[in-house]
N, C-alpha and C positions, 0 to 999 in steps of 0.2 A: 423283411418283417412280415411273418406271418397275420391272422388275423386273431389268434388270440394274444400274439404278444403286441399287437395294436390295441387290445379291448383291456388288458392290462396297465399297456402305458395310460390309457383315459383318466381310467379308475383311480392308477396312482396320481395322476395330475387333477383331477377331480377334487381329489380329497384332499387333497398340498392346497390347491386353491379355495376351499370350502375353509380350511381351517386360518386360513387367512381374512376370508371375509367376513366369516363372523359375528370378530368384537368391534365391524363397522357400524356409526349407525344406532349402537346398542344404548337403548332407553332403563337406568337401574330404576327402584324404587327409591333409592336415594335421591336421585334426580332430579324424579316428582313431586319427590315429599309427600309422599302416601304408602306408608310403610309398614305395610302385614304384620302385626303383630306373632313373635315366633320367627320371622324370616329375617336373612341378612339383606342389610340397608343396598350393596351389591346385586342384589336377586336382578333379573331382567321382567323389565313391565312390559316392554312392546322389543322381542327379536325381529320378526318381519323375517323369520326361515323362509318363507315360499318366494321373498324377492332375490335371498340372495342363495337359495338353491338354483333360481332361473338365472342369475350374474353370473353363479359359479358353471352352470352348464354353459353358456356362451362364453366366457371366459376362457375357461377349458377346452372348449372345441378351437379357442382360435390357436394356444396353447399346443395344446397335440398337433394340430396340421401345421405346423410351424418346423414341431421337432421331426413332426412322423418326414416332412418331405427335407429334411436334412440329414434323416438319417435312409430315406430310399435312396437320395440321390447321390451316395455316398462322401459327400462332404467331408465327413467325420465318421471314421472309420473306429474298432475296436482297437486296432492297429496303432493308431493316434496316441491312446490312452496306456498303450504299454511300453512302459519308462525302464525298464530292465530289461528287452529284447528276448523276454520269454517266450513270443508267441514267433510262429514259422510265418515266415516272407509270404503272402497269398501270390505273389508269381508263379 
């Protein structure tokens, strides 16, 4: 694994994990019961993005270095993955 298809893997698991995190947590105005007239009762009063930017970066990192050393150490090859014997023998 090169080192941009390592800063790719990140970004993808970054964002898979970010999109996860989220609707953790998440304070509506409904909630409250303090509801913006104009807005939906759903709206978010308090997200707390900076806590779970920094959950989703540590997360992610534990994430990546998980995959990235299962996939240097060859563990799980491309080879594994192909169920029709398309791809040539690496012998």
């Amino acid at each position: 694994m090169g080192v941009t298809s390592g800063l790719v893997l990140y970004a993808v698991i970054w964002f898979m994990t970010f999109l996860i995190v989220i609707p953790i947590r998440i304070e509506t105005q409904g909630d409250r019961g303090e509801i913006v007239p104009g807005t939906h009762a759903g709206a978010p009063e308090h997200h707390y993005l900076k806590q779970k930017a920094v959950i989703t970066t540590i997360a992610a990192a534990v994430l990546w270095a998980i995959i990235a050393t299962i996939i240097l150490s060859g563990w799980i090859t491309v080879n594994d993955f192909d169920w029709f014997d398309r791809l040539p023998d690496p012998q």
